[in-house]
C-alpha positions as CSV (number, residue, x, y, z in Angstrom):
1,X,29.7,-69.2,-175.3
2,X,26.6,-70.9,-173.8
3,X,26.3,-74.1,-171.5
4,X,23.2,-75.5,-170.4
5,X,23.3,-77.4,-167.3
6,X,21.2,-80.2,-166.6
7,X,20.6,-82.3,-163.7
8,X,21.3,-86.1,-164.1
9,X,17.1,-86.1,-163.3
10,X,15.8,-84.1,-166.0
11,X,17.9,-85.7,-168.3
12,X,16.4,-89.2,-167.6
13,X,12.6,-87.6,-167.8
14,X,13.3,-86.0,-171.1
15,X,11.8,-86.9,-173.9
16,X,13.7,-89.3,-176.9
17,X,15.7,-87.5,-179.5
18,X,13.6,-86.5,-182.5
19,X,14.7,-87.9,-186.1
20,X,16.5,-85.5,-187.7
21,X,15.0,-83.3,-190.6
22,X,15.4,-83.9,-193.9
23,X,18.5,-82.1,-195.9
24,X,18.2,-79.8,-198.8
25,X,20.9,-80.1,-201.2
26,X,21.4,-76.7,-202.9
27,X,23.0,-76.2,-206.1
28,X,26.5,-74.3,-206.0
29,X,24.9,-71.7,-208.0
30,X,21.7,-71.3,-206.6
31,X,24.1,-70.7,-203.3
32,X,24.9,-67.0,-204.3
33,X,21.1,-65.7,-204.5
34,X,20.8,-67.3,-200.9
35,X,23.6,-64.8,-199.6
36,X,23.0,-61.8,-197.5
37,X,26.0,-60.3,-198.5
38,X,25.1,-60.2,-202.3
39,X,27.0,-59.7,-205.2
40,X,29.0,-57.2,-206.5
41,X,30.5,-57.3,-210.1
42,X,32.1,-54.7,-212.2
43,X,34.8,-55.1,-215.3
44,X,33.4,-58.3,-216.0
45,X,34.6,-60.1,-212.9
46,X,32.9,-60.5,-209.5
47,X,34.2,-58.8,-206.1
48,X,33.8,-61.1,-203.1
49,X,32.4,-58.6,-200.3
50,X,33.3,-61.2,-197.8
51,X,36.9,-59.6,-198.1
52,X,35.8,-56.0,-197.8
53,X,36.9,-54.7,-194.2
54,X,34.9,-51.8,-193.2
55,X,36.7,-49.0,-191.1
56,X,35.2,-47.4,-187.5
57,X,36.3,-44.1,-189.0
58,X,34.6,-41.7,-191.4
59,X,37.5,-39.1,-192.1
60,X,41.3,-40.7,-193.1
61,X,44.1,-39.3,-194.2
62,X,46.2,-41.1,-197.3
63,X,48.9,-40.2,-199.4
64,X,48.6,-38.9,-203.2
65,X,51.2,-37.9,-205.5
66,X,50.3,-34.1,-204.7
67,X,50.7,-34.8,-200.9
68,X,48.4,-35.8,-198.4
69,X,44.6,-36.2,-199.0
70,X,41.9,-36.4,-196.2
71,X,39.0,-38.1,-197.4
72,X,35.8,-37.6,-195.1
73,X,32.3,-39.1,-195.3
74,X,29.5,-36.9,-194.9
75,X,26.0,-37.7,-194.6
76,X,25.7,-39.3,-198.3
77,X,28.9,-36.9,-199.9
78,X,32.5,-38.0,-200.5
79,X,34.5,-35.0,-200.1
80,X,38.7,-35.9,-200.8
81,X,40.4,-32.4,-199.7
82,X,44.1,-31.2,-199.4
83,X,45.9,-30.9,-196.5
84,X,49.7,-29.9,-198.1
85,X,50.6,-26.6,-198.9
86,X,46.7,-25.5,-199.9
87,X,44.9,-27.3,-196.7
88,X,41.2,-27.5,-197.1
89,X,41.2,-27.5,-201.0
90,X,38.5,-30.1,-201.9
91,X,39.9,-32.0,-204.5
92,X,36.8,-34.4,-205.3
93,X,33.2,-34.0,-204.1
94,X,30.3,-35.8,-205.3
95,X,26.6,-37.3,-203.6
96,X,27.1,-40.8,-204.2
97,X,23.4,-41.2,-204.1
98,X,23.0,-39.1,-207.3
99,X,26.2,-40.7,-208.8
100,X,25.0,-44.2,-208.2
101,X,21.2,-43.2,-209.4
102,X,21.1,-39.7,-210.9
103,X,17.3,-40.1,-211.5
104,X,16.7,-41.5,-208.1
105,X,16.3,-40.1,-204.9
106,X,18.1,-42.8,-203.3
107,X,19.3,-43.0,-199.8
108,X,22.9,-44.8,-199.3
109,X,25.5,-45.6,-196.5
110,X,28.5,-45.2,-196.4
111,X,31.4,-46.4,-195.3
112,X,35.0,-46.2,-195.6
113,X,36.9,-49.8,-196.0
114,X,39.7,-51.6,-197.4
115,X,39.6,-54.2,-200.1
116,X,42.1,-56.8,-201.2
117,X,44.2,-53.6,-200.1
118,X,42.6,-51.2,-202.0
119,X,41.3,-48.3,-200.1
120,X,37.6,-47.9,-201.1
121,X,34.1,-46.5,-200.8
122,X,31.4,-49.0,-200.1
123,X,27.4,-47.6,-200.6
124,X,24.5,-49.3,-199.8
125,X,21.1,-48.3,-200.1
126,X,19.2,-48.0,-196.7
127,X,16.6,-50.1,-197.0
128,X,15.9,-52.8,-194.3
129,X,14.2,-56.4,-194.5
130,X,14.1,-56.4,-198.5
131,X,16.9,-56.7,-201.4
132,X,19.3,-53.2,-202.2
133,X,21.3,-52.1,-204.0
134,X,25.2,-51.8,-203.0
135,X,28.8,-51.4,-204.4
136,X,32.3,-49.9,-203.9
137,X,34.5,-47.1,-205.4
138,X,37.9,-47.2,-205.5
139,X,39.8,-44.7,-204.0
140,X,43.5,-43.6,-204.7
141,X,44.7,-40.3,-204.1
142,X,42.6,-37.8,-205.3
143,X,40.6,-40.1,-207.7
144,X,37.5,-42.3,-207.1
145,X,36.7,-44.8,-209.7
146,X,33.6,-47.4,-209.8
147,X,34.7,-50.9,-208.8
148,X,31.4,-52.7,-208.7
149,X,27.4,-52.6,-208.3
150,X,25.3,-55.7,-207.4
151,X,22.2,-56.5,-205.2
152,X,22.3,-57.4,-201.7
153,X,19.8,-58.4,-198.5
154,X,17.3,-60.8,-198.5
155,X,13.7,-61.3,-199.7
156,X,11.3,-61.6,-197.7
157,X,7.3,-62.2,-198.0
158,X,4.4,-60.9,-195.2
């Protein structure tokens, strides 16, 4: 938190208060192509990222119906592999750059977060100052299923 001190001097020599500027009343639904955050829909119904809480850690360990699962981020790859009976059995693998975009070369983030208490995948593509595209998987035991794809970022004119 900042304070800004001023003596009871300066404050008499200052100059008046300017009027205030004029407010711009947006439109509720003009509201969600002003977000940074973007959007995010998939089965026909939108996912509000503002819940998604991303986690520090890229390699977790979760529970499956076969016995525990560690799921680890590398570079762009999702690799899900056992650590039971068989440890190091990789159970799922995929680039989610190609999976998202097969005919792109695209470059994604990712990170490893929980949503609405889902455990899930959320991609973004690594572009800076300009719109990308994003989304998240789902992940639950050994399977990872699409959730949602939107846009995200803001536009921006030199």
């Amino acid at each position: 938190m900042w304070f800004l001190l001023v003596s009871p001097f300066l404050a008499q020599a200052a100059a008046p208060p300017s009027p205030p500027e004029a407010v711009t009343v947006v439109r509720e639904e003009e509201i969600s192509s002003l977000d940074r955050i973007g959007s995010c829909v998939g089965n026909g119904r939108p996912y509000n990222l503002r819940r998604l809480m991303p986690l520090v850690d890229r390699d977790i360990e979760i529970d499956s119906r076969h016995g525990p699962l560690r799921v680890t981020l590398q570079g762009e790859r999702l690799i899900i592999y056992s650590v039971g009976e068989e440890p190091g059995r990789a159970v799922f693998w995929s680039n989610i750059g190609n999976q998202v975009a097969p005919r792109d070369d695209l470059d994604v983030e990712l990170k490893l977060a929980y949503f609405e208490g889902m455990l899930v995948l959320y991609w973004k593509e690594t572009f800076q100052h300009r719109l990308y595209r994003q989304g998240m998987f789902r992940i639950e035991g050994g399977e990872v299923t699409f959730l949602c794809g939107g846009r995200g970022g803001i536009r921006t004119s030199h």
